[in-house]
mmCIF file as gemmi writes it, N, C-alpha and C atoms, coordinates in Angstrom:
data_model
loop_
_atom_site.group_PDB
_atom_site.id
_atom_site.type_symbol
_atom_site.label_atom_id
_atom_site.label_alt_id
_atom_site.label_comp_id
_atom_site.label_asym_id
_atom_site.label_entity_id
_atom_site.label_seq_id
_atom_site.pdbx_PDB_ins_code
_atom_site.Cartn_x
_atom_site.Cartn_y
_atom_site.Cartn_z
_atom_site.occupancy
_atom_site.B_iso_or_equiv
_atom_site.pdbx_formal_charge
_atom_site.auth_seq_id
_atom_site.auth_asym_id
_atom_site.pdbx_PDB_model_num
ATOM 1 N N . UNK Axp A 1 ? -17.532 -61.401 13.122 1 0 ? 1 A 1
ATOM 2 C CA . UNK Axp A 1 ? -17.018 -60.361 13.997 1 0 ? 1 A 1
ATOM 3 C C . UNK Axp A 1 ? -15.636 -59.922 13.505 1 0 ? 1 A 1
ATOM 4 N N . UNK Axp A 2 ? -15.135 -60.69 13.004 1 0 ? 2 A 1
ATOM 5 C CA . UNK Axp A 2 ? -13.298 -60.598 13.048 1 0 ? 2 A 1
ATOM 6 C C . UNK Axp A 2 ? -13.741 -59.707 11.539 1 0 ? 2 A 1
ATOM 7 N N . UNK Axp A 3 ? -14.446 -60.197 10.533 1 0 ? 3 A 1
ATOM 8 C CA . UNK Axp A 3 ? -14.657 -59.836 9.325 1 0 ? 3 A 1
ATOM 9 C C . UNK Axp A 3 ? -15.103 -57.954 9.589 1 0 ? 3 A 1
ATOM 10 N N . UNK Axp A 4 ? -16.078 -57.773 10.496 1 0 ? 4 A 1
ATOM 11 C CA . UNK Axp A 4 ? -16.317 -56.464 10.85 1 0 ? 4 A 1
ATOM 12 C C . UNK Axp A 4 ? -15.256 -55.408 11.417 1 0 ? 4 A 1
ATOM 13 N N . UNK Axp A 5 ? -14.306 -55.976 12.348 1 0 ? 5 A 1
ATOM 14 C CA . UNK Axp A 5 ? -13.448 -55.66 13.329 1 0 ? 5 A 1
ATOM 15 C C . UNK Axp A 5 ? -12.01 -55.777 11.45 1 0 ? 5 A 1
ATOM 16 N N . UNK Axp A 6 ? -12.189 -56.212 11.114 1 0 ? 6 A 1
ATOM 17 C CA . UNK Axp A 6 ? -11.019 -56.089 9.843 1 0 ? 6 A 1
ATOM 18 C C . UNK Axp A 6 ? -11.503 -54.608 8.939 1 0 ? 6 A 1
ATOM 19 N N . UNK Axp A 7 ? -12.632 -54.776 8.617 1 0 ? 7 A 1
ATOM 20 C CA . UNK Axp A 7 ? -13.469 -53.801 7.894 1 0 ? 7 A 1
ATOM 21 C C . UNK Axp A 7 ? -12.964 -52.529 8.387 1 0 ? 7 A 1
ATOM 22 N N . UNK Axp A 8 ? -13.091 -52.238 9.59 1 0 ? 8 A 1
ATOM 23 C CA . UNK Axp A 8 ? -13.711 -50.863 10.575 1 0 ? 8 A 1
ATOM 24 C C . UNK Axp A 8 ? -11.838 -50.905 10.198 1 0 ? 8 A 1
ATOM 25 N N . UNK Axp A 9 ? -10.84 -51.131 10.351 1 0 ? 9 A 1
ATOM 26 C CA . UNK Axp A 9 ? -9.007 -51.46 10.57 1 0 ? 9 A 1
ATOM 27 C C . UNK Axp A 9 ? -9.123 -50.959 9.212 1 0 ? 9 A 1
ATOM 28 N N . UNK Axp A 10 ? -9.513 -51.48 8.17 1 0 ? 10 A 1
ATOM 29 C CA . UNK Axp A 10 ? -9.45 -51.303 6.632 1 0 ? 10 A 1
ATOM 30 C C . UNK Axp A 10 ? -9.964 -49.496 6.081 1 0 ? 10 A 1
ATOM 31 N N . UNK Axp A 11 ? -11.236 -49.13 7.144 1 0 ? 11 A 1
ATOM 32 C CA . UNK Axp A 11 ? -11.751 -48.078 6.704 1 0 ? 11 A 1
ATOM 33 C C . UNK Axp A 11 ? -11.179 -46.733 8.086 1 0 ? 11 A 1
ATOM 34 N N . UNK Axp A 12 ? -10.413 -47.187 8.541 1 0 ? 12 A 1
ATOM 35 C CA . UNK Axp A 12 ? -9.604 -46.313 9.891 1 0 ? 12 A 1
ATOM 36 C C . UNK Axp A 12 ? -8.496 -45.952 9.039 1 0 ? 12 A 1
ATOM 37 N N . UNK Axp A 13 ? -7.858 -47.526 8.15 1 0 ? 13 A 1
ATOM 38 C CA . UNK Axp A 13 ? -6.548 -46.82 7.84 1 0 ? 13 A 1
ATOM 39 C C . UNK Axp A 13 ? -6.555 -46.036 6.629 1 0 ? 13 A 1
ATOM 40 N N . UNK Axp A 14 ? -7.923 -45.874 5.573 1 0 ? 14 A 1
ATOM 41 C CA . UNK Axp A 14 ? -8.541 -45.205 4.9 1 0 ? 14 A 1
ATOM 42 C C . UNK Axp A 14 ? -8.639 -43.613 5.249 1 0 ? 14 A 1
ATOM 43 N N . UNK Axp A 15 ? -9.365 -43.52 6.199 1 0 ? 15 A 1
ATOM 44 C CA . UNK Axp A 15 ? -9.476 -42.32 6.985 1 0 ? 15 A 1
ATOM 45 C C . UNK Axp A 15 ? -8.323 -41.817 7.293 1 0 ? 15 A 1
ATOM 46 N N . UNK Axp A 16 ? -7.231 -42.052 7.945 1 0 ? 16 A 1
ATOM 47 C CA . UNK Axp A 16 ? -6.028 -41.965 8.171 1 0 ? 16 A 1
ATOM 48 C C . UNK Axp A 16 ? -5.348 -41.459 6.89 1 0 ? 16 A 1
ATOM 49 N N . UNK Axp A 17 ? -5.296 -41.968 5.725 1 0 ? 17 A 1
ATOM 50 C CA . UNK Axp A 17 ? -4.5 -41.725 4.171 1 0 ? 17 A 1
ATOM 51 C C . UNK Axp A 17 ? -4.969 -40.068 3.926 1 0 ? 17 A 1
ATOM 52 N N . UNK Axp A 18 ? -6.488 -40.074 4.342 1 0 ? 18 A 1
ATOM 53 C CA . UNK Axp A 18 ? -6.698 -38.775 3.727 1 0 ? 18 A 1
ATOM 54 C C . UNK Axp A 18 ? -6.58 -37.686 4.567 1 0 ? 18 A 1
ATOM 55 N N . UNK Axp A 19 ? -6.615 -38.165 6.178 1 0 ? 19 A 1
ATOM 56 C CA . UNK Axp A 19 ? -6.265 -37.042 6.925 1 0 ? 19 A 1
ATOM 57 C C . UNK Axp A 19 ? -4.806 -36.382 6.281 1 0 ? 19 A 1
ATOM 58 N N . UNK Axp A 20 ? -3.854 -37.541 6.021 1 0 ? 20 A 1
ATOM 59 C CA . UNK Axp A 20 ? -2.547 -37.157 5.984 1 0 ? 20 A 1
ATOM 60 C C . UNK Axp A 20 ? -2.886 -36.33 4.542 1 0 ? 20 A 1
ATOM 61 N N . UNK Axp A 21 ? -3.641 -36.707 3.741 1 0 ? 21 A 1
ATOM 62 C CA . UNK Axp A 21 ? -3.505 -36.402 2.349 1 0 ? 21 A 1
ATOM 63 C C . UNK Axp A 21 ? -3.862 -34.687 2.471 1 0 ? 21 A 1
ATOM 64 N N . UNK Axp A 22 ? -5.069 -34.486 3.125 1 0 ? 22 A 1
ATOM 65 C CA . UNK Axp A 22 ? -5.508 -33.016 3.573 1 0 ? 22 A 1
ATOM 66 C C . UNK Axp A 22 ? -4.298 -32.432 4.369 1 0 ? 22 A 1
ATOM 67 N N . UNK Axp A 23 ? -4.008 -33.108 5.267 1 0 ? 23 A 1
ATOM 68 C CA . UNK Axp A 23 ? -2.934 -32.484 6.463 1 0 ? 23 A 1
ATOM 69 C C . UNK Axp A 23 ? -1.68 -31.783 5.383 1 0 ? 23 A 1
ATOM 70 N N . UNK Axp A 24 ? -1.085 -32.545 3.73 1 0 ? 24 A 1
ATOM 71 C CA . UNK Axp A 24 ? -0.215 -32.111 3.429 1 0 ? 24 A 1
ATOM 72 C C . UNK Axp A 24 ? -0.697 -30.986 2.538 1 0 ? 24 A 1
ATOM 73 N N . UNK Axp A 25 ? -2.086 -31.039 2.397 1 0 ? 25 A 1
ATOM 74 C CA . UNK Axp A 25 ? -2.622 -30.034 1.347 1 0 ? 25 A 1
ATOM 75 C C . UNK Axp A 25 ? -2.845 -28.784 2.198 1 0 ? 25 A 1
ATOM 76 N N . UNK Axp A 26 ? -3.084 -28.717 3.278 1 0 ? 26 A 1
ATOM 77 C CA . UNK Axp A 26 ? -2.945 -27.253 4.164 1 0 ? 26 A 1
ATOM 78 C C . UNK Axp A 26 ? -2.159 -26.926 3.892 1 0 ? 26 A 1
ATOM 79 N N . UNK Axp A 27 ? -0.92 -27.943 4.596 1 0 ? 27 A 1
ATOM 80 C CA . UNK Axp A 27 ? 0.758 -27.328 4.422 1 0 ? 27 A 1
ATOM 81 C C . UNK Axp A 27 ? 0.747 -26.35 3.578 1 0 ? 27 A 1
ATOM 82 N N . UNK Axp A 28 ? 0.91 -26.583 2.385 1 0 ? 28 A 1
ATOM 83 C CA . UNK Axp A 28 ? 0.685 -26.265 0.876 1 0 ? 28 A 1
ATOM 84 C C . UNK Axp A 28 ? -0.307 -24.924 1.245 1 0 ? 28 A 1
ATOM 85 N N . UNK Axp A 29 ? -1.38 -25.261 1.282 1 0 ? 29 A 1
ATOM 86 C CA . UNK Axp A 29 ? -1.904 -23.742 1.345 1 0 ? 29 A 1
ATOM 87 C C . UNK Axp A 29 ? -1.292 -22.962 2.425 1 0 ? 29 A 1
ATOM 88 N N . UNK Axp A 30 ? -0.843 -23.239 3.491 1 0 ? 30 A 1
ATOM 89 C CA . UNK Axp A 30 ? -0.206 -22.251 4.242 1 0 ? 30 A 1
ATOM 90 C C . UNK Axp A 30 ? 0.872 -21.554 3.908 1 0 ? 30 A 1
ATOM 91 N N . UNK Axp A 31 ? 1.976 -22.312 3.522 1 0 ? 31 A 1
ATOM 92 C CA . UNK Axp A 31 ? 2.979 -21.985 2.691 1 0 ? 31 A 1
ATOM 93 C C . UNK Axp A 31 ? 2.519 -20.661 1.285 1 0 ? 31 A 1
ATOM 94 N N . UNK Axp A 32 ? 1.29 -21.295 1.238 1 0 ? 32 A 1
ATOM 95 C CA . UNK Axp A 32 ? 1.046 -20.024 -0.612 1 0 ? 32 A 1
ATOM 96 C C . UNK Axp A 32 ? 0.165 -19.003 0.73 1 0 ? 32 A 1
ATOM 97 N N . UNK Axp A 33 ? -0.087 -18.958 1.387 1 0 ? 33 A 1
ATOM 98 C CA . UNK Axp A 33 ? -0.662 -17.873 2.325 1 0 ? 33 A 1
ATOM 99 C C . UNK Axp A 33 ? 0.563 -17.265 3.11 1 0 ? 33 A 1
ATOM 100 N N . UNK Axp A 34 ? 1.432 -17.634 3.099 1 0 ? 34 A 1
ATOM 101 C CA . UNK Axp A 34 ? 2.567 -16.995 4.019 1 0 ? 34 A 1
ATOM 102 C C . UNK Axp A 34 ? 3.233 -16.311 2.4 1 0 ? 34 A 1
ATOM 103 N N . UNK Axp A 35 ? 3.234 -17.053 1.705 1 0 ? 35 A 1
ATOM 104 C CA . UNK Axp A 35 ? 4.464 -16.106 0.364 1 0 ? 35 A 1
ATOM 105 C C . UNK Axp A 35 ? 2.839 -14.908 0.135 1 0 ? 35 A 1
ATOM 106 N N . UNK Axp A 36 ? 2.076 -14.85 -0.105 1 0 ? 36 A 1
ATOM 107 C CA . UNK Axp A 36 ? 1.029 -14.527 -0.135 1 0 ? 36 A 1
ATOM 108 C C . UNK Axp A 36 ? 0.963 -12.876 0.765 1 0 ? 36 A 1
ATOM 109 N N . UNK Axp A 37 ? 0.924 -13.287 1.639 1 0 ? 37 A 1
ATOM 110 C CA . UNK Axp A 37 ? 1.036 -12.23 3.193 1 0 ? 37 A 1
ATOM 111 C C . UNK Axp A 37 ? 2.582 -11.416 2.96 1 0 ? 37 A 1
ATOM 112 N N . UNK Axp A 38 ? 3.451 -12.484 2.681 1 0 ? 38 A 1
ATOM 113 C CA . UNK Axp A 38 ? 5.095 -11.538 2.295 1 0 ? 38 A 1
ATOM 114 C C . UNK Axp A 38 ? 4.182 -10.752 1.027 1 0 ? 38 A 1
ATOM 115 N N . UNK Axp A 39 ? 3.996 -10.829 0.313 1 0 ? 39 A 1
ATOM 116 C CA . UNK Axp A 39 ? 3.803 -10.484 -0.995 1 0 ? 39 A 1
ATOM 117 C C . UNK Axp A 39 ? 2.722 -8.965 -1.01 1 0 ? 39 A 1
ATOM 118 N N . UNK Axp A 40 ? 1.813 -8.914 0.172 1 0 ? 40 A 1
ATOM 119 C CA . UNK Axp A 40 ? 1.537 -8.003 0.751 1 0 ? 40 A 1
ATOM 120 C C . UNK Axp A 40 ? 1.789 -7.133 1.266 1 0 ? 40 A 1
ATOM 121 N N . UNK Axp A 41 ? 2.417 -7.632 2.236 1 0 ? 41 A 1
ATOM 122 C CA . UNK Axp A 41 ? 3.292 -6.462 3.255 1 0 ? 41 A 1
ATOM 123 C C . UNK Axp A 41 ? 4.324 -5.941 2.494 1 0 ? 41 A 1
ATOM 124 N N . UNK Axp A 42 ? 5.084 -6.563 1.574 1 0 ? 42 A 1
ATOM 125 C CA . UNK Axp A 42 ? 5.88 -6.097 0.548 1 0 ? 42 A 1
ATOM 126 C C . UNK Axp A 42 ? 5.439 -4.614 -0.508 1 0 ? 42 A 1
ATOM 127 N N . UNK Axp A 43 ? 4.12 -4.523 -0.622 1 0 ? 43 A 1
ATOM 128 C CA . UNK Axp A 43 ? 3.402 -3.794 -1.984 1 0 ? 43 A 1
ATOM 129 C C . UNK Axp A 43 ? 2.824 -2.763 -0.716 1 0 ? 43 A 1
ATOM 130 N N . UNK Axp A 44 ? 2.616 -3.325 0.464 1 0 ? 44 A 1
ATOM 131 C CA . UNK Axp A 44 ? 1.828 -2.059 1.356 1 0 ? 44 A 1
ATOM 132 C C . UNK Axp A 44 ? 3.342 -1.238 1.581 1 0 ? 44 A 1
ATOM 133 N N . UNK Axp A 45 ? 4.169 -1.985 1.837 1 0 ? 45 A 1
ATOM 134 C CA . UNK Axp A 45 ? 5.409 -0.821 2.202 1 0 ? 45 A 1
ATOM 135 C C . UNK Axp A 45 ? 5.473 -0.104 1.057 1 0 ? 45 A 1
ATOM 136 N N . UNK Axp A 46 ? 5.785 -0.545 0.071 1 0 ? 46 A 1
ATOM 137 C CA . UNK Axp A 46 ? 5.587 0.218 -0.921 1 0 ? 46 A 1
ATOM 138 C C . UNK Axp A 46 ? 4.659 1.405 -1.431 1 0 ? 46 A 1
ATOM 139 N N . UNK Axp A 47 ? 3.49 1.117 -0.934 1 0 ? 47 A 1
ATOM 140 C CA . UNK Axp A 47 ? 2.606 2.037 -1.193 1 0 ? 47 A 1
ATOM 141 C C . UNK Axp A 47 ? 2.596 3.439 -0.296 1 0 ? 47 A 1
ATOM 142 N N . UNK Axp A 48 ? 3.042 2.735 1.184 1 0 ? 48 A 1
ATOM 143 C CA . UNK Axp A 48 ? 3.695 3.986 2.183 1 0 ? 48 A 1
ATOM 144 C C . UNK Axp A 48 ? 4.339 4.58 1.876 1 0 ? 48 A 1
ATOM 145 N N . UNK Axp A 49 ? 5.711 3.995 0.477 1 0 ? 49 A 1
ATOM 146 C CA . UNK Axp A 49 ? 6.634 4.995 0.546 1 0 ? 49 A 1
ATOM 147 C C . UNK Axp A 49 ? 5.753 5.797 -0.609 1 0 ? 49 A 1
ATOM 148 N N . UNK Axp A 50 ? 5.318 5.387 -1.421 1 0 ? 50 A 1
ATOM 149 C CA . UNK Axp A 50 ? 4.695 6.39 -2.891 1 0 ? 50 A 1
ATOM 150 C C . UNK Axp A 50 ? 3.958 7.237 -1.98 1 0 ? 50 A 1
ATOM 151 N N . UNK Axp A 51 ? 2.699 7.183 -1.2 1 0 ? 51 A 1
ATOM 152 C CA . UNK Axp A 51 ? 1.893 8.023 0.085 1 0 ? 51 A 1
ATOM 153 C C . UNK Axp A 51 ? 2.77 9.609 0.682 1 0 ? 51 A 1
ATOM 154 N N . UNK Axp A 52 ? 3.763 8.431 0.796 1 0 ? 52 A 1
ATOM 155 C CA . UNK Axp A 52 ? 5.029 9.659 1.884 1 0 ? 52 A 1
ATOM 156 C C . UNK Axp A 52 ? 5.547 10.918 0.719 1 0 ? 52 A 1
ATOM 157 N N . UNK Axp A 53 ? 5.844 10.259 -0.931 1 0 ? 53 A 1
ATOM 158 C CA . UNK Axp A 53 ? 6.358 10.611 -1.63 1 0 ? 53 A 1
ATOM 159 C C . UNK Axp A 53 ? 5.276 11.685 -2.421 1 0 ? 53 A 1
ATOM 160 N N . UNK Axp A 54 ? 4.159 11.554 -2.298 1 0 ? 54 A 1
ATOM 161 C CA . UNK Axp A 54 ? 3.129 12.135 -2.627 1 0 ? 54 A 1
ATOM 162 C C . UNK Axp A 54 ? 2.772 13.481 -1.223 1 0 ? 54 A 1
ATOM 163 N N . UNK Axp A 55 ? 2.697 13.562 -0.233 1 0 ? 55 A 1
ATOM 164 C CA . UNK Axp A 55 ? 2.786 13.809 0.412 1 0 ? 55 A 1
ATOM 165 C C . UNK Axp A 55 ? 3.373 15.108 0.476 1 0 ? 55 A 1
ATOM 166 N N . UNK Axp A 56 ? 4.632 14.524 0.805 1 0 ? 56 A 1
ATOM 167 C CA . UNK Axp A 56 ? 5.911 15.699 -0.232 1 0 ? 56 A 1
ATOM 168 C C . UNK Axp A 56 ? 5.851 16.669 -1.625 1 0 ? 56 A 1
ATOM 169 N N . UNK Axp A 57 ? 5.701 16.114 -1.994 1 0 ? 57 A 1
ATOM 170 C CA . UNK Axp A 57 ? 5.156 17.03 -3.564 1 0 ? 57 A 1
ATOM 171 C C . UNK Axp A 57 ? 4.051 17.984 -3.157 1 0 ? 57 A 1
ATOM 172 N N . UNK Axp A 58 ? 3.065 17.29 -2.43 1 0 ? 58 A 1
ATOM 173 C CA . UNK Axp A 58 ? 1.644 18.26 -2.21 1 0 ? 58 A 1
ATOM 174 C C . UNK Axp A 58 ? 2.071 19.425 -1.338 1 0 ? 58 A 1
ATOM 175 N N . UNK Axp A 59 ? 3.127 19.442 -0.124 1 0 ? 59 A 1
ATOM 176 C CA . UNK Axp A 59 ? 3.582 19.971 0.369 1 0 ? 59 A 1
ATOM 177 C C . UNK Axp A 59 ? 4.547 21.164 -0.184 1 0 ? 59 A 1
ATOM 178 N N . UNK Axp A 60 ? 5.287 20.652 -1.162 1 0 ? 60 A 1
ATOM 179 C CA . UNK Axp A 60 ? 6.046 21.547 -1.725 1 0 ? 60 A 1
ATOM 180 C C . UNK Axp A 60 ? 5.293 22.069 -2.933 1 0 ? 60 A 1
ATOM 181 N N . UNK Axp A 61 ? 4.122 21.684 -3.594 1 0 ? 61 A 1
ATOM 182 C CA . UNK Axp A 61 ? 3.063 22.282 -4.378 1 0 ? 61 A 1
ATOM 183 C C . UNK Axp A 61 ? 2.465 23.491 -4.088 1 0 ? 61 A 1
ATOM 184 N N . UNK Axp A 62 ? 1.89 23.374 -2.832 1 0 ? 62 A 1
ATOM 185 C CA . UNK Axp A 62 ? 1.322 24.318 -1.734 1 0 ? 62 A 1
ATOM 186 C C . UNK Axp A 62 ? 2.501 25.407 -1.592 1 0 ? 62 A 1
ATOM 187 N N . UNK Axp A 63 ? 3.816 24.867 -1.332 1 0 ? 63 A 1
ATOM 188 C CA . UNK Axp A 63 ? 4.605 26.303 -1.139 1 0 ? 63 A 1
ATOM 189 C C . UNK Axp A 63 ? 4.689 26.65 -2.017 1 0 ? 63 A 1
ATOM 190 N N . UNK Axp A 64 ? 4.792 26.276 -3.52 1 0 ? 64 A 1
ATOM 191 C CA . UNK Axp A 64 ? 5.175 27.371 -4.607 1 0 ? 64 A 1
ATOM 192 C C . UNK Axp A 64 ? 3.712 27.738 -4.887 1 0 ? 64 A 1
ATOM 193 N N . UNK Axp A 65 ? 2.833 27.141 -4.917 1 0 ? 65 A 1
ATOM 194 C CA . UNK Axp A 65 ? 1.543 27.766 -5.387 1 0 ? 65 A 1
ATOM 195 C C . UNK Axp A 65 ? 1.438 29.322 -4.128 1 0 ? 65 A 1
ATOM 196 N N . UNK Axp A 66 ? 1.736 28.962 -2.857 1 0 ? 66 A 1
ATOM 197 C CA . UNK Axp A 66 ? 1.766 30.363 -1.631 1 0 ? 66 A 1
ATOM 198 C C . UNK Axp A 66 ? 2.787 31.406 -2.576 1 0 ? 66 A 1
ATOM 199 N N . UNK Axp A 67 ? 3.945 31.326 -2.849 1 0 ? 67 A 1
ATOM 200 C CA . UNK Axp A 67 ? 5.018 32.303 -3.474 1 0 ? 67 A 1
ATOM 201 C C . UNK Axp A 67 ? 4.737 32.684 -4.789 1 0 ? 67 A 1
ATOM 202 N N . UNK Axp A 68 ? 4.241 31.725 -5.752 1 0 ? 68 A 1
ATOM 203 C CA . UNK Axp A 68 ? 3.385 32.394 -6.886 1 0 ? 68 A 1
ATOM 204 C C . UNK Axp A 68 ? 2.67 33.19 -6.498 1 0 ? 68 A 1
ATOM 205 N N . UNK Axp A 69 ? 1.54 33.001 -5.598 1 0 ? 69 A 1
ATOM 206 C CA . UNK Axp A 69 ? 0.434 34.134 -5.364 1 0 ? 69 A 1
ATOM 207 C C . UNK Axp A 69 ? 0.837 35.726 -4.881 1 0 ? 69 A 1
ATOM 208 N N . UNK Axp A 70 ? 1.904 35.163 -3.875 1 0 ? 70 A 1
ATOM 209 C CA . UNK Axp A 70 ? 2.678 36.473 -3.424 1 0 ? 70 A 1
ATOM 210 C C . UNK Axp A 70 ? 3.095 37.37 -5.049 1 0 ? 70 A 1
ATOM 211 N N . UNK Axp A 71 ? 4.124 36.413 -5.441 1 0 ? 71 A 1
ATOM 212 C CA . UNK Axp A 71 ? 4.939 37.32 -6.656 1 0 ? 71 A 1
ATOM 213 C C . UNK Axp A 71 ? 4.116 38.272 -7.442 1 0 ? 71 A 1
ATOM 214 N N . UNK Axp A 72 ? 2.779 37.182 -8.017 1 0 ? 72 A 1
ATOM 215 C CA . UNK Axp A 72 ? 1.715 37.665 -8.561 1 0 ? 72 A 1
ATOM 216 C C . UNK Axp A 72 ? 0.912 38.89 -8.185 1 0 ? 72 A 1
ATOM 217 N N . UNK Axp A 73 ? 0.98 39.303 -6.804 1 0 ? 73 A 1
ATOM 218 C CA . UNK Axp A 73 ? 0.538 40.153 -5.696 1 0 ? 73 A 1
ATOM 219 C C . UNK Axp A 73 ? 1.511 41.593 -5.877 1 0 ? 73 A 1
ATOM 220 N N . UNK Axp A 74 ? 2.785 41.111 -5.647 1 0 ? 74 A 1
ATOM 221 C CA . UNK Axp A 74 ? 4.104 42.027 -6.064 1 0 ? 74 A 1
ATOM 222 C C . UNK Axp A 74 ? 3.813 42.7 -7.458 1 0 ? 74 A 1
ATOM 223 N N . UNK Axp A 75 ? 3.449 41.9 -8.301 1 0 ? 75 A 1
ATOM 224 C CA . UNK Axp A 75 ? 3.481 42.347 -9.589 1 0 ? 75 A 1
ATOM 225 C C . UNK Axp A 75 ? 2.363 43.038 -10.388 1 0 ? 75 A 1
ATOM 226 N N . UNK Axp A 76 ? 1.238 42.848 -9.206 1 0 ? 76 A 1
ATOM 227 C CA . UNK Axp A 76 ? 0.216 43.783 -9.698 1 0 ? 76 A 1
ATOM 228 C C . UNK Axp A 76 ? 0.669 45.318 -9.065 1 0 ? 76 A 1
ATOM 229 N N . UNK Axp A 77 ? 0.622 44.987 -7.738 1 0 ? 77 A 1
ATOM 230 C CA . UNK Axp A 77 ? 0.873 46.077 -6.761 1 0 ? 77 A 1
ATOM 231 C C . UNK Axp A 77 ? 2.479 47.423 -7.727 1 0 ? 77 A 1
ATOM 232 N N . UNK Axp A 78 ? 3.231 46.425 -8.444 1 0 ? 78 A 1
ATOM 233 C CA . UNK Axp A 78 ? 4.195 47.307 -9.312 1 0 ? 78 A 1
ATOM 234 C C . UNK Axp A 78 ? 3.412 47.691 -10.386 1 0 ? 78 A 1
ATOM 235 N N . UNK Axp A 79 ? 2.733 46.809 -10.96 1 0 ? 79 A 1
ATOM 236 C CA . UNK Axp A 79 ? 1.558 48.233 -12.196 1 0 ? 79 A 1
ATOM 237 C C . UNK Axp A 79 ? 0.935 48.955 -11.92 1 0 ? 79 A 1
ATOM 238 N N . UNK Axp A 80 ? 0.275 48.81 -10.53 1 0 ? 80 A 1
ATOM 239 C CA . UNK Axp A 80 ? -0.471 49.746 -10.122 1 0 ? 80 A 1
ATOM 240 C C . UNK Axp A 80 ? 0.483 51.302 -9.743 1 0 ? 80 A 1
ATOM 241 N N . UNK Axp A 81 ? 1.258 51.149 -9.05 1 0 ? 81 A 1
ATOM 242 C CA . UNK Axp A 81 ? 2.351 51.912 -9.146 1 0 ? 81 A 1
ATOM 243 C C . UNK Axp A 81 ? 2.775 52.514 -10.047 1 0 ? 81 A 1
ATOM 244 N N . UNK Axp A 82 ? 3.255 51.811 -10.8 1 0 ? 82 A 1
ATOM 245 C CA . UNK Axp A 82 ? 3.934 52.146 -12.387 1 0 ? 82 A 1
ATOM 246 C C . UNK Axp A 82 ? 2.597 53.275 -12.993 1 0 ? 82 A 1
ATOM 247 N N . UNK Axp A 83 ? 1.574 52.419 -12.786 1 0 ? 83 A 1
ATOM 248 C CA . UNK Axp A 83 ? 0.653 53.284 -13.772 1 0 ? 83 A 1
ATOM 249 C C . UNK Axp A 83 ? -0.149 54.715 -13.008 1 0 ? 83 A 1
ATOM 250 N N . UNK Axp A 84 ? 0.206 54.688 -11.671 1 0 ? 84 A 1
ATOM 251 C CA . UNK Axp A 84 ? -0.389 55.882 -11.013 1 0 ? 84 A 1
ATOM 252 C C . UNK Axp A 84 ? 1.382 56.532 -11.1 1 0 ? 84 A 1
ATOM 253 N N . UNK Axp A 85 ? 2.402 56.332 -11.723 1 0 ? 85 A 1
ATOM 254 C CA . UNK Axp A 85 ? 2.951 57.703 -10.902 1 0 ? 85 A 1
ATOM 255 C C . UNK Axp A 85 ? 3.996 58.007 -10.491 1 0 ? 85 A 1
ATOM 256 N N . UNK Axp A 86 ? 4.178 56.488 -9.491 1 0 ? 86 A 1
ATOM 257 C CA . UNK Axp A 86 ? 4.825 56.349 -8.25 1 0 ? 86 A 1
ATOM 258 C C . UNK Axp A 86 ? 5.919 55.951 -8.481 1 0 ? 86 A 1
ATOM 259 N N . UNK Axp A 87 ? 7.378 56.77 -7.995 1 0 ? 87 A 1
ATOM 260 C CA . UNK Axp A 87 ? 8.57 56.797 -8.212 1 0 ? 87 A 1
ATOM 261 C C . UNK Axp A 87 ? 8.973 56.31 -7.421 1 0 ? 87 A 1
ATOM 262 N N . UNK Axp A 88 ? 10.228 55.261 -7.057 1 0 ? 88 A 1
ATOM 263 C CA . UNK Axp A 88 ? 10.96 54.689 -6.101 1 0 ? 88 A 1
ATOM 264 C C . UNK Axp A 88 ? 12.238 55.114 -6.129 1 0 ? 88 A 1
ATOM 265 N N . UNK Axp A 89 ? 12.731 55.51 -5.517 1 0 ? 89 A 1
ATOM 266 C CA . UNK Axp A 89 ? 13.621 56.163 -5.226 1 0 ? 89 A 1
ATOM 267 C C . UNK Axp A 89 ? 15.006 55.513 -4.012 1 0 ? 89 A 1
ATOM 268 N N . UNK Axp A 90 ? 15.824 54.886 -4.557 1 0 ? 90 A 1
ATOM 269 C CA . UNK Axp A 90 ? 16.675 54.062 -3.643 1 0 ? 90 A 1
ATOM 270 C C . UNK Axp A 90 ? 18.186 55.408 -3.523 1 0 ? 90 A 1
């Protein structure tokens, strides 16, 4: 009995070594999951600002591509002019 009751003490404090042994190996992975998660949120902000920065450009793309078309508009509308005739007179 005592021999069994030593055994079961022998294979508890066994069990015990590796809980702790796993318990410090989470740690460890939690720790590389938290630099991990920084390391994320770090590259997503980042990507918001390139998004925002893109954004902008497309925006100001759109207005000069609108004022090209105009000018382009201006500048037919003056040959057409030019070539029918038409005197301006200031």
């Amino acid at each position: 009995m005592r021999a069994k009751l030593q055994d079961s003490m022998v294979q508890k404090e066994a069990l015990q070594d590796q809980v702790k042994i796993i318990g410090g190996d989470l740690d460890g992975v939690r720790k590389e999951q938290q630099a991990i998660r920084a390391k994320i949120k770090q590259l997503d902000d980042a990507l918001k600002a390139i998004d925002n920065e893109i954004k902008t450009l497309q925006d100001e793309l759109t207005s000069i591509t609108e004022k090209r078309g105009r000018a382009h508009e201006s500048i037919q509308q003056l040959r057409k002019n030019r070539d029918e005739g038409v005197c301006w007179i200031t």
